[in-house]
C-alpha distance (Angstrom), angle and dihedral (degrees) to the residues before:
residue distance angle dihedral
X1 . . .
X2 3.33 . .
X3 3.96 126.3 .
X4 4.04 130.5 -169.5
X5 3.70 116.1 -165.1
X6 3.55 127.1 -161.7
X7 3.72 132.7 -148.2
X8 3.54 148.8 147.2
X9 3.95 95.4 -134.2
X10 3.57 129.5 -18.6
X11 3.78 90.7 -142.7
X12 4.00 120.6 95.6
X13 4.08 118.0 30.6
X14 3.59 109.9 -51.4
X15 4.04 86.3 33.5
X16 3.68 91.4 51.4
X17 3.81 96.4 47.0
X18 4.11 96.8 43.3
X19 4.81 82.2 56.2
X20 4.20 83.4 44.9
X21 3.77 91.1 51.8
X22 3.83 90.3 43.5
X23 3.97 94.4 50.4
X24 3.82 88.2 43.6
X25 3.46 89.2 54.5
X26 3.66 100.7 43.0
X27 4.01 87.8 52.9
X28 3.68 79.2 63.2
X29 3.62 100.9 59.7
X30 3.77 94.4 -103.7
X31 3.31 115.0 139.9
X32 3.81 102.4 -130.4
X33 4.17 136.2 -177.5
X34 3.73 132.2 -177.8
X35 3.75 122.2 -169.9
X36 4.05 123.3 -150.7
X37 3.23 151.7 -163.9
X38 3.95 88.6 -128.2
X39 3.89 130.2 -11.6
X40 3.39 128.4 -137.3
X41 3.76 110.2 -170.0
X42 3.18 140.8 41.9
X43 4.42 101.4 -96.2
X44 3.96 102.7 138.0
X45 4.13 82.4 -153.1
X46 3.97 87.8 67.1
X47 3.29 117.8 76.5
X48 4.17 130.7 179.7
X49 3.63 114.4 -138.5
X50 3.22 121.4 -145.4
X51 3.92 141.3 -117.6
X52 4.18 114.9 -81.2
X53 3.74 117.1 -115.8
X54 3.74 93.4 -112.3
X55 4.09 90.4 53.6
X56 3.80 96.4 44.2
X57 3.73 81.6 50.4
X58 4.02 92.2 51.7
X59 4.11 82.6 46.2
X60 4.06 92.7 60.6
X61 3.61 104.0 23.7
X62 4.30 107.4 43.3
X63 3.71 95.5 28.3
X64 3.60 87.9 -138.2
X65 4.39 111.2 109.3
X66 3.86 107.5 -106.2
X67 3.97 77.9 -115.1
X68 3.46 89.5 67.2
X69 3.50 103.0 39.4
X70 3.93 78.1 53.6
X71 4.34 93.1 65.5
X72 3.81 91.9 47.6
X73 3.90 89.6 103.1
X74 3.98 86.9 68.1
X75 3.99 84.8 64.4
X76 4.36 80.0 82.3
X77 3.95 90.6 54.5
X78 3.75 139.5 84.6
X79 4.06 87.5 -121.5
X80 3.90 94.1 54.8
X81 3.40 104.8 -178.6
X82 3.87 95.6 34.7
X83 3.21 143.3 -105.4
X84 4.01 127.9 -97.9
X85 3.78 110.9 -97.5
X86 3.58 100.8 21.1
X87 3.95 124.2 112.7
X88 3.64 137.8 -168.8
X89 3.98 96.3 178.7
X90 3.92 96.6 -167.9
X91 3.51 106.4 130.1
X92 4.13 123.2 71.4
X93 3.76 102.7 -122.4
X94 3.50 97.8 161.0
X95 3.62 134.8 44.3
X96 3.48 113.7 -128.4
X97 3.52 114.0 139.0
X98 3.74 96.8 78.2
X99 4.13 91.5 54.0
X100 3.90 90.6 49.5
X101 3.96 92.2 49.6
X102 3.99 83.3 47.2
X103 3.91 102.3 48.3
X104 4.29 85.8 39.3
X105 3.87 89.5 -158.2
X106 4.23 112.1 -158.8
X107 3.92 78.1 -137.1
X108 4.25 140.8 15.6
X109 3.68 120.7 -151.4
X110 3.66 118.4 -164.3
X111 3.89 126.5 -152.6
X112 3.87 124.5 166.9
X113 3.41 107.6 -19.5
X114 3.90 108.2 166.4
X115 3.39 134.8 109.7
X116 3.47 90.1 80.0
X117 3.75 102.3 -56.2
X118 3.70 97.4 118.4
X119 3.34 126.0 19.8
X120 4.46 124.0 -140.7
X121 3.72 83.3 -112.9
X122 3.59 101.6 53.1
X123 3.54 95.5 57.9
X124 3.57 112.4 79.9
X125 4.15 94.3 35.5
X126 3.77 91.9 74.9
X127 3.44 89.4 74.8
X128 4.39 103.5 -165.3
X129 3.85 118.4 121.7
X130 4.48 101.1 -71.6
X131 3.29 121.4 -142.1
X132 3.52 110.0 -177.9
X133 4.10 118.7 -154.8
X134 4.60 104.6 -159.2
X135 3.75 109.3 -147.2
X136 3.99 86.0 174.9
X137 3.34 142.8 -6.8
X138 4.24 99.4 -78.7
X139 4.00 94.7 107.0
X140 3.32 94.2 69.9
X141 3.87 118.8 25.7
X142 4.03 124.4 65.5
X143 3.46 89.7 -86.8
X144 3.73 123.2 -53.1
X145 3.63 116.1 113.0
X146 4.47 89.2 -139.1
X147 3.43 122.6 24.4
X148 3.62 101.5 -151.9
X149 3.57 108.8 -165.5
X150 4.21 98.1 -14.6
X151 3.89 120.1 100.3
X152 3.72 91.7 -174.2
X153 3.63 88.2 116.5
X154 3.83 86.8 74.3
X155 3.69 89.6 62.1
X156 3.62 122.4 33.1
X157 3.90 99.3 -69.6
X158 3.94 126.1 -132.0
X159 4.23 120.5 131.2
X160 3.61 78.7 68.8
X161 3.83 102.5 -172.9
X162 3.91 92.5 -159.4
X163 3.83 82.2 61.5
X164 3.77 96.2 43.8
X165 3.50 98.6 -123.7
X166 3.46 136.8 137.1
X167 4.01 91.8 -169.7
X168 4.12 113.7 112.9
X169 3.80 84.4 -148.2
X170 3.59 110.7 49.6
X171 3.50 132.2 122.4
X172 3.49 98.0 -66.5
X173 3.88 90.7 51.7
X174 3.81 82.8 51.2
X175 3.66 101.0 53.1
X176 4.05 84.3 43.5
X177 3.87 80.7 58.3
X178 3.00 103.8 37.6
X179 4.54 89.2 59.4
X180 3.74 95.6 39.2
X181 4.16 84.5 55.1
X182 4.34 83.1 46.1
X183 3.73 95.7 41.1
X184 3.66 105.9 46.9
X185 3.74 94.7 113.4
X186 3.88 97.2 17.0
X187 3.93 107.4 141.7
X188 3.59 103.6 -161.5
X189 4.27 137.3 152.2
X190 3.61 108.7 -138.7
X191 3.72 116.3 -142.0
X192 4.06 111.7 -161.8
X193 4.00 113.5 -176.4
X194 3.89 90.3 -147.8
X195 3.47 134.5 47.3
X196 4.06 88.9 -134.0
X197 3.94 86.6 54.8
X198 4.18 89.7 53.0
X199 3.93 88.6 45.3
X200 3.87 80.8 60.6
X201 3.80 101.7 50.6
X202 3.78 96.3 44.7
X203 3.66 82.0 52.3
X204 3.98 97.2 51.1
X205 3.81 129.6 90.2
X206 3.69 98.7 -127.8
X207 3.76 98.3 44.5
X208 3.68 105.7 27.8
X209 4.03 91.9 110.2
X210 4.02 95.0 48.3
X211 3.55 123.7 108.2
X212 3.65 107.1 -115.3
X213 3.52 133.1 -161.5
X214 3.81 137.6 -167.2
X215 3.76 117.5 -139.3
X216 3.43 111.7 149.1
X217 4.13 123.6 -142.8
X218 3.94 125.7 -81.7
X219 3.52 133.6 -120.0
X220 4.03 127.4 -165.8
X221 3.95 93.0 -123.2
X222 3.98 92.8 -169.0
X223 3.45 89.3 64.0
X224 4.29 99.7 36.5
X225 3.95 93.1 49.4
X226 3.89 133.3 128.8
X227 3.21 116.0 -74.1
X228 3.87 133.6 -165.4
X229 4.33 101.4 -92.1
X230 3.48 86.0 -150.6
X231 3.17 95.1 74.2
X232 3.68 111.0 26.3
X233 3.72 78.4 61.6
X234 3.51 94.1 65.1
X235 3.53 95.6 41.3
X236 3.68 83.1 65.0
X237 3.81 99.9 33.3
X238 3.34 91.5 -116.3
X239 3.74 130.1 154.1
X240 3.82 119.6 -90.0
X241 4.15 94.3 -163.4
X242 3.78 98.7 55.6
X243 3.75 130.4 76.2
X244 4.30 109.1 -117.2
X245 3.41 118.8 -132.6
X246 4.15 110.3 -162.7
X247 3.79 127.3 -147.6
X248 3.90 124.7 168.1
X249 3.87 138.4 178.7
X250 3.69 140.1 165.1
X251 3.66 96.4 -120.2
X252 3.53 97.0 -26.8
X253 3.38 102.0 -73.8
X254 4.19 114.7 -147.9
X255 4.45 82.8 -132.6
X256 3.76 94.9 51.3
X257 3.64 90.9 71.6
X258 3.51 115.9 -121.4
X259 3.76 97.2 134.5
X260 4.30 84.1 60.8
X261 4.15 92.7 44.4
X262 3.84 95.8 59.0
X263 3.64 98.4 57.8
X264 3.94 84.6 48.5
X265 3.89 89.7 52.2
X266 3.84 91.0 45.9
X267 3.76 82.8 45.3
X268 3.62 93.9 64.1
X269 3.92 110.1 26.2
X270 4.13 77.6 78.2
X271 3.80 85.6 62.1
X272 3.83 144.0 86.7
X273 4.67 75.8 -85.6
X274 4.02 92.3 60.3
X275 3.96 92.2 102.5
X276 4.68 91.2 24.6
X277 3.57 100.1 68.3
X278 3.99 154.1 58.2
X279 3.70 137.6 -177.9
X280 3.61 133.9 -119.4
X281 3.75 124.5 -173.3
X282 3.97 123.7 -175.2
X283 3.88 129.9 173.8
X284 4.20 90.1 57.0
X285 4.09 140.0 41.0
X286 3.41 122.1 -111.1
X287 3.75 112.8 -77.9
X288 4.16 117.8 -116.2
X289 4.03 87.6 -134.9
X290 3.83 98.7 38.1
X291 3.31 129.9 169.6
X292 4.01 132.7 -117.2
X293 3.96 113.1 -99.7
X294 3.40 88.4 -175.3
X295 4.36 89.3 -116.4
X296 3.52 132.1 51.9
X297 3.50 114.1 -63.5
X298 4.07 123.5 -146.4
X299 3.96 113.9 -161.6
X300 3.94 112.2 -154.1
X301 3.82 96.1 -179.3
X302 3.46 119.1 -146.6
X303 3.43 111.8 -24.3
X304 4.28 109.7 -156.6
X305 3.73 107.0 -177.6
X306 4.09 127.6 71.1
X307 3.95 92.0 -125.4
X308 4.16 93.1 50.7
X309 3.91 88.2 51.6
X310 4.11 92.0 41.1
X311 3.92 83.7 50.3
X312 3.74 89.3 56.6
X313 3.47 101.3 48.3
X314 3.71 91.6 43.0
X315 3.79 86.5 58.4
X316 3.81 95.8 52.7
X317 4.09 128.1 78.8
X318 3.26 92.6 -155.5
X319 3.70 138.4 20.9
X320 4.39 125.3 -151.3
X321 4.01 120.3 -154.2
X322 3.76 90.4 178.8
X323 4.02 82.2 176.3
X324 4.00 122.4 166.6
X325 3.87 91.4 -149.5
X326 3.59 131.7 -18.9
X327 3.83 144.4 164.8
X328 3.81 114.2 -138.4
X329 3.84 101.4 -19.2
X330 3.53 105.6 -134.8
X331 3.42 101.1 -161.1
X332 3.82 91.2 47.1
X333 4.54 87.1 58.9
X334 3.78 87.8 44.6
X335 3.94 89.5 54.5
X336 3.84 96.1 49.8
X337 3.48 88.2 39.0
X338 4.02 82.0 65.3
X339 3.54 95.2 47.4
X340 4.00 97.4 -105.5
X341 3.60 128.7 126.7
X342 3.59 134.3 -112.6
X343 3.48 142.0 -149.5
X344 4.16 121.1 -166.6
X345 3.57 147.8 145.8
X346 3.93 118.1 -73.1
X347 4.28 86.4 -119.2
X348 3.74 118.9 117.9
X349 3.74 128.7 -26.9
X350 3.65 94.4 -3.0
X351 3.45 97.1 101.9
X352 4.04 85.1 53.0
X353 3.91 90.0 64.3
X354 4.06 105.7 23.6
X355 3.96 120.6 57.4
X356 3.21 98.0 -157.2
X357 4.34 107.2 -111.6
X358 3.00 87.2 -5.6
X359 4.13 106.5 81.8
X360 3.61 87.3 -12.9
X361 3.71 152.6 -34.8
X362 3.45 139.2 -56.4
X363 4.04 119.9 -160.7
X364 3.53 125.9 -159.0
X365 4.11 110.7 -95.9
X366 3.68 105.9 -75.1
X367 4.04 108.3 -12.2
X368 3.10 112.3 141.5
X369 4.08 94.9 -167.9
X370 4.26 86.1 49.0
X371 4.02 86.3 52.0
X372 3.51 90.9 49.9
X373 3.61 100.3 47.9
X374 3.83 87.7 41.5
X375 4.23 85.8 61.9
X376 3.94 87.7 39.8
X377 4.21 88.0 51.6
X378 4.10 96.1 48.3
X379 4.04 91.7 45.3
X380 4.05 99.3 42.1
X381 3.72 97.4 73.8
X382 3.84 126.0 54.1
X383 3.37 95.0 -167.5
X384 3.66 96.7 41.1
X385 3.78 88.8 56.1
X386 3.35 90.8 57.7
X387 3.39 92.2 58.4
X388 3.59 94.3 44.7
X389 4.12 89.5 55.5
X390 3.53 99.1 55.2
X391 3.91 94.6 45.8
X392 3.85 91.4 57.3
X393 3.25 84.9 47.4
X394 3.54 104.1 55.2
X395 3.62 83.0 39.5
X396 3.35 91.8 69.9
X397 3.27 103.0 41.7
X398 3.75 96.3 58.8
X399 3.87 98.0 37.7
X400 3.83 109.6 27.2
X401 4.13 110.2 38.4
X402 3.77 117.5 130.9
X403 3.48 101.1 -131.0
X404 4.52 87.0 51.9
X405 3.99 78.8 52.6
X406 3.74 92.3 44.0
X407 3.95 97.0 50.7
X408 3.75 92.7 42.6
X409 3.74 91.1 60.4
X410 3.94 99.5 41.7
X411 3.99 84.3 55.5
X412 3.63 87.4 54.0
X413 3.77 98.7 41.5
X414 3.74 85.2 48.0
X415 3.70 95.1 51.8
X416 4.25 96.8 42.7
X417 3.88 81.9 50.6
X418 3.95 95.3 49.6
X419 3.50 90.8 47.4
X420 3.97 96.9 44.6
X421 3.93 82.9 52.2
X422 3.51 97.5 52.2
X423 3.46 92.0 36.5
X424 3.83 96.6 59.7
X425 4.13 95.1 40.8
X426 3.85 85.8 61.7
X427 3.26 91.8 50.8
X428 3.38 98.6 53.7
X429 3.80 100.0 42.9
X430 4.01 84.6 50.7
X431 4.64 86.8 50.2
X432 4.15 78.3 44.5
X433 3.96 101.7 57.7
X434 4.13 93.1 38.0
């Protein structure tokens, strides 16, 4: 068996996950690719691809990046320059055609593949069995990657309300379009990691027909495990006497939350906590013009190893995904993974990872007083807490291992590439006696 993966980056959530699922299934003697925009390490079975003639022509000639040329379209809509998580994916950027006819996978599996890395187009011509993993929404709406509050996606999109327009054939109606034109004959498995994100697809114009399947993301639990707080506390020179409260983001991202965990902080450093706790904050540096938490706030940066981010979590009594919407939170597995409690929003695949009071706590979409007392709950009671730990734990364990990930999709990629086989014998024997 042979597998090709294809991503922009492997770095970040969905990037991370798509290199976990190809180590998990190398450890099981698949033989597995992935091909990049740009690598950063030194795997053999990752390979960049590179620029296509036409957009290393658009680089010299126009002076303008092919990625830029690439947004012109939004020059016709009310958001003119764009807005952040919305893709159009209609020009070829990258060449990847030739490296997919080279490498001649039995099957390709797709994982987040905007920003130019693949265009609607390219899709269907690389005709191998598809099995396409969602990290968000983007495969089947007119272009946003979450729809927030819009179920357009379940018709045929357009007065997109991310775009601000009020014009049933806008660019989102176009890029809708544009894949039903692609897709006609696409025969593709859909993978969701979360039940929520499934719900979704079978709900969506585009994708309604698809098989879908739910196998959720893999973690490498020997390496996310409890860990004595003691010491990953000194590691970080971090205070033993105070209870940690953990927050991380990739940049800070407006949908993780933050903007919704601060009031809840301020909220209860004016309680019976105001002298209990401190804050810890990974993913970004501390901000010149910061804002008052209401405790002592520690900044960890960005932390770009497993064992940095399992010594942070480790460290913490508590973790917060304060997210807007989300698929499979990553950070939210890693932390039960190391036996610490969350607290997050019911939205998404939440309720995939956290049963509520049972390894955690789930708050009511968007109150702030519900998050708070939700951090309040998980912290009050030692024993409790304990209790808490080694659910998530356990939790993990059984539900979200790499190699459980790992087996689910060689089963799958074995089945898509059975039937594709069989599939395209018939065929021919039927072309053969007409």
């Amino acid at each position: 068996m042979k597998a090709l993966l294809l991503s922009i980056s492997l770095v970040g959530g969905a990037g991370g996950a798509t290199y976990r699922l190809h180590q998990g299934l190398q450890r099981l003697g698949i033989v597995s690719n992935v091909l990049v925009k740009t690598k950063f390490d030194n795997d053999e079975a990752v390979i960049a691809v590179p620029k296509t003639q036409f957009a290393k022509w658009l680089d010299r000639t126009v002076y303008l990046r092919a990625e830029k040329v690439s947004r012109l379209p939004f020059k016709l809509s009310p958001k003119r320059y764009g807005v952040r998580g919305f893709y159009l994916q209609w020009l070829p950027v990258y060449d990847l055609n030739a490296k997919v006819k080279q490498l001649d996978p039995d099957v390709i599996n797709l994982h987040w593949i905007c920003n130019d890395f693949l265009s609607i187009e390219t899709i269907p011509k690389f005709n191998k069995p598809l099995v396409w993993t969602l990290h968000d929404m983007w495969a089947f709406t007119g272009g946003c990657d979450y729809s927030l509050d819009c179920d357009r996606y379940m018709n045929s999109c357009g007065a997109c309300p991310q775009l601000d327009s009020n014009k049933d054939r806008d660019l989102s109606h176009w890029v809708w379009q544009r894949k039903v034109k692609a897709w006609k004959n696409l025969k593709s498995t859909v993978v969701t990691p979360s039940s929520w994100l499934a719900k979704r697809v079978s709900s969506s114009s585009l994708f309604k027909d698809l098989r879908v399947e739910v196998i959720p993301n893999g973690l490498d639990t020997e390496t996310f495990k409890p860990i004595n707080r003691q010491v990953a506390r000194e590691i970080l020179n971090l205070p033993q006497d105070k209870q940690i409260v953990l927050f991380g983001a990739w940049h800070n991202e407006y949908r993780k939350g933050f903007h919704l965990l601060e009031p809840a902080l301020r909220s209860l450093s004016k309680s019976e906590w105001s002298n209990k706790i401190e804050v810890v904050i990974f993913g970004f540096s501390e901000p010149i013009n910061r804002s008052d938490l209401g405790f002592k706030t520690h900044y960890l940066g960005k932390l770009n190893d497993a064992k940095s981010l399992a010594l942070a979590y480790g460290a913490a009594d508590v973790f917060v995904a304060p997210s807007l919407y989300d698929n499979l939170p990553t950070t939210v597995m890693e932390a039960i993974a190391c036996g610490t409690p969350c607290v997050a929003f019911n939205i998404g695949g939440v309720p995939d990872l956290i049963d509520h009071q049972q390894n955690g706590y789930i708050a009511r979409p968007y109150e702030i007083d519900d998050l708070a007392k939700g951090i309040a709950w998980i912290l009050a009671d030692r024993d409790r807490h304990q209790q808490l730990s080694a659910r998530a734990r356990a939790k993990a364990e059984r539900e979200f291992t790499l190699e459980l990930q790992a087996r689910r999709y060689r089963d799958l990629f074995e089945e898509v590439s059975e039937t594709h086989r069989r599939d395209f014998y018939t065929t021919e024997k039927v072309l053969i006696t007409r």
